[in-house]
N, C-alpha and C positions, 0 to 999 in steps of 0.2 A: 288416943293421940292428943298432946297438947299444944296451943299456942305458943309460936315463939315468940310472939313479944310480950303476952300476958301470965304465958305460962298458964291460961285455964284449961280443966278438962275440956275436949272440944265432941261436940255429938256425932257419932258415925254417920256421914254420906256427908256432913253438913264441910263448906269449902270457905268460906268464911267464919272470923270467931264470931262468935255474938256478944262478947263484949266489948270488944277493942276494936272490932271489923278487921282485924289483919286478914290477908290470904294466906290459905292454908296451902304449905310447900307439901303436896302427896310423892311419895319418895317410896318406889314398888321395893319389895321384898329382895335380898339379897338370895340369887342362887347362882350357889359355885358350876353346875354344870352350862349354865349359861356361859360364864366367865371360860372354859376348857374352851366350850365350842369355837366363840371368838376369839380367843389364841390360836387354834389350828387351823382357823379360816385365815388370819393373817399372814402363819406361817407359811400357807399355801399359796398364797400371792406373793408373800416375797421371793419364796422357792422358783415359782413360774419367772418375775422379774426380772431374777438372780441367772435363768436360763436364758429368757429373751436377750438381756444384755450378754452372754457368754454370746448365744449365738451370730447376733450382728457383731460382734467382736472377731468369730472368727471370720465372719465373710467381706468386714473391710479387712482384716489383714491379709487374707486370700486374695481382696484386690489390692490391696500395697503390693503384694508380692508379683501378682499376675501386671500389675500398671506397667514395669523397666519393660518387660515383655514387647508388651502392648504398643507402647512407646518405642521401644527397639523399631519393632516392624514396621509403624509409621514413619519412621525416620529415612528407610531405605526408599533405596530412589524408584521411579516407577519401572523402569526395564528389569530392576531384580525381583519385580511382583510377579509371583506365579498366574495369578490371573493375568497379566497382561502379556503372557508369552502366549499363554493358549489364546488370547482373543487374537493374536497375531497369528499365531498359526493357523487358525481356523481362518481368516480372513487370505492371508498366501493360499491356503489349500482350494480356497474359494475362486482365485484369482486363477489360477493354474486349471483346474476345471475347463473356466469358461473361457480361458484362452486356448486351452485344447480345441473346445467344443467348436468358437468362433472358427480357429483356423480351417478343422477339419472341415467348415461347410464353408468357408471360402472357397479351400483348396477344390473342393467336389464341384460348386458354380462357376469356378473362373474357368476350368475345363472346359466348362458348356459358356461358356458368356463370350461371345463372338467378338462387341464392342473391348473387352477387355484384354484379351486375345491378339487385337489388333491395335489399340494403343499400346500394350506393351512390346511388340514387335517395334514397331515406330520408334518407341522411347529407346530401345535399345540399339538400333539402327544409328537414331540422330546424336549417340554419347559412346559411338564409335565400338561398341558391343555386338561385333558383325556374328561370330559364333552364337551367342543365346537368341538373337534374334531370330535365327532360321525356325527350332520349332514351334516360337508364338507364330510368326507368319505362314508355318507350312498350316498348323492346325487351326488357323483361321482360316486360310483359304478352303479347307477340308468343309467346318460349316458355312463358310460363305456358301460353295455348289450346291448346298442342300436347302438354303433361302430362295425364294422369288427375285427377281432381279439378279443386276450382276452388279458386283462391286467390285473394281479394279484394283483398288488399293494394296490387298494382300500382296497379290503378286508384284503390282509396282517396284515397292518396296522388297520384295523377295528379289526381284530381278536385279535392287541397286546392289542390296545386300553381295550378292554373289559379284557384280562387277568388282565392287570394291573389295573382295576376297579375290579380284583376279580370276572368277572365274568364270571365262568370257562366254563359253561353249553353254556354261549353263544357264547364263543369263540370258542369251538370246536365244534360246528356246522359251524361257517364259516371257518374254518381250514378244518372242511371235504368236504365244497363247493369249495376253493381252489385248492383242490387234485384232481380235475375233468377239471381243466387247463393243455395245453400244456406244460409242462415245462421242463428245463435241467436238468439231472439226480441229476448235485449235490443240484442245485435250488430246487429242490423235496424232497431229501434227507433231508436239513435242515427245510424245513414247518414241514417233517414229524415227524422231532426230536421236534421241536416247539408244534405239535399235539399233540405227545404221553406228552410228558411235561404235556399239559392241560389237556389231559382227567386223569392223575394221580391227578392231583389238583381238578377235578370234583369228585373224586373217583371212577373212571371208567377205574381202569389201569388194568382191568381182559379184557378190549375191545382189548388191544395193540397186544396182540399175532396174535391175529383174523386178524388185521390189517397188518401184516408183513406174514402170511402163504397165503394171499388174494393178494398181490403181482402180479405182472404175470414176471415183470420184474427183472431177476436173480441177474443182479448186481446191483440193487438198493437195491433188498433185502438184500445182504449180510452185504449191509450197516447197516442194519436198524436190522438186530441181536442182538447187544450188549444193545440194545431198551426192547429184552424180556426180562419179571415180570412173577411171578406167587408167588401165596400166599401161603404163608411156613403151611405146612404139622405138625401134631404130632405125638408121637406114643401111645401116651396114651388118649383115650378117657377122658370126663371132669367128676364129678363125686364126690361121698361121697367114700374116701376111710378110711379103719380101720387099714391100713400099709402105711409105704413109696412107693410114688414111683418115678420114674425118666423120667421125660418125655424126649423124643428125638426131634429133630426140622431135617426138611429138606425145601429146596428152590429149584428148579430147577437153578434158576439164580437169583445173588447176593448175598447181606451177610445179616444176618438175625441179628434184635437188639431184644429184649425183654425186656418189663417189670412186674412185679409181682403186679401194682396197681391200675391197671385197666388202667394206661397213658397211652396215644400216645405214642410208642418207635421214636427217632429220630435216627440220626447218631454220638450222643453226649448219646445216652444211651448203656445199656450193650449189647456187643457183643458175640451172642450166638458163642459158642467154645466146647463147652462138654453137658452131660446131665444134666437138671437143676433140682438143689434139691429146693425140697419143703418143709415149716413149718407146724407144726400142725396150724387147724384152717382152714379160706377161703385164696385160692391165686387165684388174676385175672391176669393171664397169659395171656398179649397179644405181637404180634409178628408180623415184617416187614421185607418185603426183599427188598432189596435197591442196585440196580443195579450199573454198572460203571459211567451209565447216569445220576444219582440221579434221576431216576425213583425211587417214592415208590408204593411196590404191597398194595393191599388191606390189612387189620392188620385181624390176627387171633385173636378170642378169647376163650379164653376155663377157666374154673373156676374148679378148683381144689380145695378139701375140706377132710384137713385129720383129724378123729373123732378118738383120740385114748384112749375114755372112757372107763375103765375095767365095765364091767356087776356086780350088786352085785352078790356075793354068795347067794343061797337060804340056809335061816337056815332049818336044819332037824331035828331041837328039841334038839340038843345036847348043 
């Protein structure tokens, strides 16, 4: 090997000239199979390159193509998302359940629940609901009898219930089941007032007397006084008469109406004050006595019939 800037022979191993001191550029042996290698190694990274880049090429254009999609779907509104029907559905189905399950165990304790039972009876009473009110109140009163104590209410209210349906006969039978409870005088006082009320509207106000002499308790009684009816009196029997006559009226208590047509007297008809005259012909004279309570007694009726035909004369030939 020589020096390249002196061009001397230079001694093997030696990396400096020795005459010139140049460094010695050592430059290894030329072999072609080296040279192959390193071509097919490059090739083989390009080749790999050449693939990695085909492949991210196709998988963004797989998502260019999959993005309108993608985008489409985002774009719809939430009610047309399939998940959002079923979280609604399942939510309804969840809802329905337990309002099944609620009601069913309502429906099973309000049966048994006495309080509820009996406000609803009320509530339907006081919003003029006189039919559904009967079997809250009947089956209240059912488990009221089966509690300690007595609680009036049911029946109270069962008894107005049927007045106000008109039905007098059945109210004052529970009015007279009532009056066999505990109760405070003046609490008693007004069922009683409310009793006798109904059995006048049953036509049964000849019972009321019977019902205040039967008393035991003094000052309840005295209450229940201004209560007594009795069916006005006349003094003239009924009858075919061939004279006037003048009937008289009496009442023990209250004020007596009358009328001559066979009506019902009310408190808007004539008010007996003297002796009543009569017309020839038929008169139906009926009569009421009507207390301070607006109790009415039982009506009198009496038919009075006055015939004032002269008899012929018998002819005796003359």
């Amino acid at each position: 090997m020589r020096c390249s800037k002196c061009n001397r022979e230079l001694p093997p191993g030696d990396v400096y000239c020795p005459v010139c001191g140049q460094e010695v550029q050592i430059v290894p042996d030329y072999d072609p199979l080296d040279e192959m290698l390193w071509d097919e190694a490059e090739k083989k990274k390009k080749k790999k390159r050449e693939e990695h880049t085909g492949e991210d090429s196709g998988q963004e254009s797989a998502r260019k193509e999959a993005k309108p999609e993608e985008n489409r779907k985002r774009s719809l509104p939430f009610w047309k998302d399939t998940w959002f029907w079923r979280v609604l559905l399942s939510v309804a189905a969840l809802a329905v359940c337990t309002g099944v399950l609620f009601g069913s165990y309502y429906y099973i304790t309000s049966r048994k629940d006495y309080g509820y039972l009996l406000r609803k009876g009320m509530d339907c009473y006081e919003k003029g609901n006189l039919v559904e009110a009967v079997p809250f109140l009947k089956r209240a009163q059912e488990l009221q009898a089966e509690m300690e104590g007595g609680d009036e209410r049911p029946l109270l209210y069962l008894a107005r219930v049927y007045r106000e349906m008109e039905e007098a006969e059945m109210a004052a039978d529970v009015y007279e089941t009532i009056l066999d409870f505990s109760l405070e005088e003046k609490e008693k006082a007004e069922i009683y007032g409310e009793f006798f009320q109904t059995l006048s509207e049953a036509g049964r106000a000849a019972e009321i007397n019977g019902w205040i002499e039967e008393c035991q308790d003094e000052a309840l009684q005295k209450k229940l006084f201004p209560y007594r009816i009795e069916k006005p009196t006349t003094s003239v029997w009924g009858g075919v008469y061939h004279y006037y006559v003048y009937p008289e009226l009496t009442a023990a208590y209250g004020t007596i109406y009358y009328t001559l047509d066979g009506s019902t007297p009310t408190q808007d008809s004539k008010k007996y004050t003297e002796k009543i005259s009569l017309v020839e012909g038929d008169n139906l004279l009926t009569a009421v006595a009507i207390n301070e309570k607006g109790i009415v007694s039982e009506p009198l009726f009496v038919v009075y019939t006055l015939d004032f035909d002269v008899p012929d004369i018998p002819d005796d030939g003359m």
